[in-house]
C-alpha positions in Angstrom: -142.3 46.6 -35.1 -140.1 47.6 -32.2 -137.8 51.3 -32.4 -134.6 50.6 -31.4 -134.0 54.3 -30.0 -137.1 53.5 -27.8 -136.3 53.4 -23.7 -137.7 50.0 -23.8 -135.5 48.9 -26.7 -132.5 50.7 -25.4 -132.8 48.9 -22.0 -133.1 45.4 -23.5 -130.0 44.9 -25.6 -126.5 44.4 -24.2 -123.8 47.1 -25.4 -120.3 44.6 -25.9 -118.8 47.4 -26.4 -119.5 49.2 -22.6 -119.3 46.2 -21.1 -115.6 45.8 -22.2 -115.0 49.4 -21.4 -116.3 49.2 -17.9 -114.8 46.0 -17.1 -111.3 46.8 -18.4 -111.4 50.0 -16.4 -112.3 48.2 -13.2 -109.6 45.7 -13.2 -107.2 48.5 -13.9 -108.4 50.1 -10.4 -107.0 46.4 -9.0 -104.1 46.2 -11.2 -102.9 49.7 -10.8 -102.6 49.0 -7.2 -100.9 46.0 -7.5 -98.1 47.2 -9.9 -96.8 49.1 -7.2 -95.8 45.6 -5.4 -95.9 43.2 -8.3 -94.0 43.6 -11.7 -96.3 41.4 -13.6 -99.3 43.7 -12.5 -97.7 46.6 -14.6 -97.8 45.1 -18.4 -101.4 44.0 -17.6 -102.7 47.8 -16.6 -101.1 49.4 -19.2 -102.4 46.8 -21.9 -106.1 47.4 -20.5 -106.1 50.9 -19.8 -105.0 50.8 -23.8 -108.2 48.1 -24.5 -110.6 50.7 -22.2 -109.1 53.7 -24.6 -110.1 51.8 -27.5 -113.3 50.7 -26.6 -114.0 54.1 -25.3 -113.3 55.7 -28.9 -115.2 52.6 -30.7 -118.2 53.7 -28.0 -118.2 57.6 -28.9 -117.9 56.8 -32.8 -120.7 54.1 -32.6 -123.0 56.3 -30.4 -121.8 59.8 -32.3 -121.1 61.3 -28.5 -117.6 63.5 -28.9 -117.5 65.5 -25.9 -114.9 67.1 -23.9 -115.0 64.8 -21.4 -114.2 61.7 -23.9 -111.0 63.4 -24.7 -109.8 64.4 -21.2 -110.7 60.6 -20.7 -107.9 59.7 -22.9 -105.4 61.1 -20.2 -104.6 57.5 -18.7 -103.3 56.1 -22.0 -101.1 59.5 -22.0 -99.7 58.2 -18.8 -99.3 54.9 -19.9 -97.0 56.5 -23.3 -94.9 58.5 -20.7 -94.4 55.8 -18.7 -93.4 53.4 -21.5 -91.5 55.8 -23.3 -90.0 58.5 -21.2 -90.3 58.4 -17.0 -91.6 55.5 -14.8 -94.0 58.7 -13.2 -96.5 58.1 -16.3 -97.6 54.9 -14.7 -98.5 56.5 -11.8 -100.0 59.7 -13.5 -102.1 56.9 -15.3 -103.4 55.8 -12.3 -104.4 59.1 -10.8 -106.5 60.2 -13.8 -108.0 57.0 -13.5 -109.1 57.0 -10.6 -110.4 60.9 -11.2 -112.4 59.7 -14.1 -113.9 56.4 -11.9 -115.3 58.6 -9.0 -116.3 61.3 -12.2 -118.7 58.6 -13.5 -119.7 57.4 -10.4 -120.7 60.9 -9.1 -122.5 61.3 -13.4 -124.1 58.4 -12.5 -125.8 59.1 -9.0 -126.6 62.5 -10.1 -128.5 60.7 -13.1 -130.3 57.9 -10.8 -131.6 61.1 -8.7 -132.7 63.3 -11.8 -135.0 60.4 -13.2 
């Protein structure tokens, strides 16, 4: 009988969920910089920096991790609803935060690879 909250376990199965997170948010790096030069780049990062928000939430209620972090997370998708709604500026504030929470995890995760 295998544990599933085991390190073994937990290194063996393949979270859907994070992988559509991660992915979305990466092709939003590429797409945010191409909606600056190409109007069709604009509908597609704002419709997947709106899938990595959802996924995100559907990752912290699955995994029971609220943390501050998770909410300041949600700042893109903010961005996104000013841009759509009240000032083209959203789109780019979008970006930004993105970009803030890509070298955030990046920097969580180095710091993790040297602690273990």
């Amino acid at each position: 009988m295998s544990n599933k909250n085991s390190p073994d376990a937990a290194g063996q199965t393949l979270d859907i969920g994070a992988i559509i997170h991660s992915s979305a948010g990466i092709i939003c790096l590429l797409m945010g910089a191409l909606m600056y030069f190409y109007a069709w780049a604009l509908p597609v990062f704002s419709a997947l920096m709106i899938l990595s928000a959802v996924s995100a939430i559907a990752i912290s209620w699955r995994s029971d991790a609220w943390v501050p972090g998770h909410w300041l997370a949600m700042l893109p998708v903010a961005g996104i609803a000013i841009g759509y709604f009240l000032a083209d500026w959203g789109y780019t504030l979008a970006y930004i935060c993105l970009w803030i929470a890509f070298v955030h995890f990046v920097v969580r995760g180095v710091q993790a690879m040297r602690a273990s």
